[in-house]
Structures are given as C-alpha cells and as structure tokens.
C-alpha positions in Angstrom: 1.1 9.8 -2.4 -2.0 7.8 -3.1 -4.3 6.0 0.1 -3.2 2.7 -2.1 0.5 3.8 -1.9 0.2 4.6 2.4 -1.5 1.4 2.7 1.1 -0.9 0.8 3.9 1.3 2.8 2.3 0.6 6.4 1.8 -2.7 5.8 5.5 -3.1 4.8 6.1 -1.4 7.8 4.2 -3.9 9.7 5.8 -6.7 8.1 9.0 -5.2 9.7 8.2 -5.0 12.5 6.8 -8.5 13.1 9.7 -9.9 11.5 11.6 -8.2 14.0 9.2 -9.4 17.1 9.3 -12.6 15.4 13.2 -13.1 15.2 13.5 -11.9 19.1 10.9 -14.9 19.8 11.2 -18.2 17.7 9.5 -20.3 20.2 6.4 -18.3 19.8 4.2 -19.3 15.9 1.3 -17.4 15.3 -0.8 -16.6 11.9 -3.4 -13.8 11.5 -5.2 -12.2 8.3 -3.7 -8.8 7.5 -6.8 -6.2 7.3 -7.1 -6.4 2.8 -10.3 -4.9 1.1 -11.7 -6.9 -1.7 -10.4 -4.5 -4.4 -7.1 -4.8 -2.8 -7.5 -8.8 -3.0 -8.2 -8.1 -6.9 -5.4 -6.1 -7.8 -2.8 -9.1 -6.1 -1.3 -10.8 -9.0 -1.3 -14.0 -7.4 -5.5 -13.6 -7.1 -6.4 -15.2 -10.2 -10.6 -15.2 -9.8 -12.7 -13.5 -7.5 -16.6 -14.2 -8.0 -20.2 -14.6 -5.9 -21.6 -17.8 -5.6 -23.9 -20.7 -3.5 -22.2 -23.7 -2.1 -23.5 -26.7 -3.6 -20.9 -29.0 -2.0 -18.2 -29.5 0.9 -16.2 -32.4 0.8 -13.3 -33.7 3.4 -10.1 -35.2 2.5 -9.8 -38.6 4.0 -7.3 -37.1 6.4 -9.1 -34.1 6.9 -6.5 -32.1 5.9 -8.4 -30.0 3.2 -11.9 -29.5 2.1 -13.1 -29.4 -1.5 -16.0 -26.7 -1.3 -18.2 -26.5 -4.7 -19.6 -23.6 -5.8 -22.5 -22.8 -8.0 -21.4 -19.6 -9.9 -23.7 -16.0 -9.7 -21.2 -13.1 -10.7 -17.4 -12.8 -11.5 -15.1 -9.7 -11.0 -12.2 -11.6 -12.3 -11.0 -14.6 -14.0 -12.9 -16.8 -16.3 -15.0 -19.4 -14.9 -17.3 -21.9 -15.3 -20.8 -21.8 -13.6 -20.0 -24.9 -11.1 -16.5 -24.4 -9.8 -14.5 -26.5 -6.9 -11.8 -24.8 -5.0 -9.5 -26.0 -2.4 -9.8 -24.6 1.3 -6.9 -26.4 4.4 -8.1 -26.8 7.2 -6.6 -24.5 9.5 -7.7 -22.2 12.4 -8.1 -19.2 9.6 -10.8 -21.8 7.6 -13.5 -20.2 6.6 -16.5 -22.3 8.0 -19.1 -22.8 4.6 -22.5 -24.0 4.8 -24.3 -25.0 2.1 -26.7 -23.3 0.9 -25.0 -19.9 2.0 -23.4 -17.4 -0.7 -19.8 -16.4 -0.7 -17.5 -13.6 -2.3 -14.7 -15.3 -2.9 -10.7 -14.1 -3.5 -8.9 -17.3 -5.6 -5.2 -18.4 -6.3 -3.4 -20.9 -8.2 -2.4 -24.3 -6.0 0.8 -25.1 -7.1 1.0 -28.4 -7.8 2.3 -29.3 -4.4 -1.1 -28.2 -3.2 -3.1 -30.1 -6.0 -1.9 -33.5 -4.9 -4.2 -34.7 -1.8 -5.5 -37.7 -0.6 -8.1 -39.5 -0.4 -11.6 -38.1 -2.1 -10.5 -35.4 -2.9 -7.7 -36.3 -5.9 -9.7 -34.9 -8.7 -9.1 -31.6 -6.4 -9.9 -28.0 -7.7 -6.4 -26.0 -9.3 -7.9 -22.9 -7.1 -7.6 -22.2 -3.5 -9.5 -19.9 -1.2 -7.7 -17.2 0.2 -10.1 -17.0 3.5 -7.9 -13.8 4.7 -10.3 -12.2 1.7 -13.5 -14.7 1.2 -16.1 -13.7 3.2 -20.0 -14.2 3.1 -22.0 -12.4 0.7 -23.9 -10.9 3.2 -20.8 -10.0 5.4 -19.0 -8.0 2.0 -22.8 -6.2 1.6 -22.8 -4.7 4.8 -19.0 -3.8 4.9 -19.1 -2.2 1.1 -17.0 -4.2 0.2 -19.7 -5.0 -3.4 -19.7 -1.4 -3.8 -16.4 -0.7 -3.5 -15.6 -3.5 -6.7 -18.9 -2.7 -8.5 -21.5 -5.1 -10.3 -18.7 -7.9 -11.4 -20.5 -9.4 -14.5 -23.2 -11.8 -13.9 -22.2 -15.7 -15.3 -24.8 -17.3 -17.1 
C-alpha cells in the first residue's frame, strides 16, 4: 500500500472516530484543519487552482462576513489564471490573516453560487475561495517543503 493510500485510510479512520465523539456530544461544535500537504491539496478534485502570489488588495463585506483578498499572480501549479485574481475568504476563526504586501501559496475551490452572492462591496465577488486549511505564506510553505515537494509550478507572465 502506498504512503498516499495509509494517509487517505487514517484520515478516514479519523473521521470515524470524530463522528463517533461527535454523535456522543452534540452540545459540543468544534472545527479544526486536518494536517493536508500541498500536493495532497492539488490532487483534491474540488481544488480547482493553486498558485503563488502578492496581495494587492483586502476588502470587507459590509457585514464583515467575508473578505475579498486580491492577488497579484507569480506562479501557478494548477488551474488557469489571470495575473490579478480575487478570491473569497469567510471570516471565521480558521481565516487566514493576509497582509498586503506579503506572498501566499494558495489552495482554490469553486463557490457555489450560494457562496458568490454577498453583500455589500463585495457583489462583484471572486468565483474562487481559499481553502485556509491549505493556504499558507510563501515563506511558511518554503521552510516546510511544501515548494519542493510540488516543484517549480509554471511562472505566469
């Protein structure tokens, strides 16, 4: 059995046994981000673009529910983008705190339509969220491997 294939099986096995804990304990909610290397967040098929890039922009919804966070493109692994991309990102505990200025790695989905539809600001909002269990700082995903483990991506010009 492949590392991939042990990985996948403990984490199902995980997922057990929280549901389990879970079911036992209804009054008690919790949310954490399940340990997932980058090229783990690229195979997903619901990751539809992971790329590098600088953030230009953060914008809050008028009800500060989400943040529209604009990126200025440097290299893709997958997807196809466009040099200057927006993506949405809720604001939860999990949020991943940008700065602008500061360059990302970040693991992309698809909003459903649902998540497209925000107020205030923010309308024109992005088609792509951040998954932040997966987005991390450039510098972060350097010093874990996590660049080396996905290789060069293809630089966007």
């Amino acid at each position: 059995m492949t590392w991939l294939r042990r990985i996948a099986r403990a984490r199902l096995v995980h997922i057990a046994m929280v549901s389990c804990i879970s079911a036992l304990s209804p009054a008690v909610v919790s949310a954490e981000c399940s340990l997932m290397t980058e090229a783990q967040a690229i195979a997903m098929p619901t990751t539809v673009a992971v790329f590098s890039g600088t953030v230009s922009d953060i914008e809050e919804s008028a009800g500060a529910s989400n943040y529209l966070v604009t990126f200025d493109v440097q290299r893709v692994w997958k997807g196809i983008l466009t040099k200057r991309v927006s993506l949405s990102q809720s604001n939860t505990s999990e949020a991943i705190p940008f700065a602008a200025g500061m360059q990302y790695l970040i693991v992309a989905y698809r909003l459903n339509p649902e998540g497209r539809d925000v107020s205030g600001t923010i309308r024109r909002a992005a088609t792509l969220g951040i998954v932040t269990c997966a987005s991390t700082t450039l510098e972060q995903a350097e010093r874990r491997g996590d660049l080396r483990e996905i290789g060069a991506g293809r630089l966007l010009r």
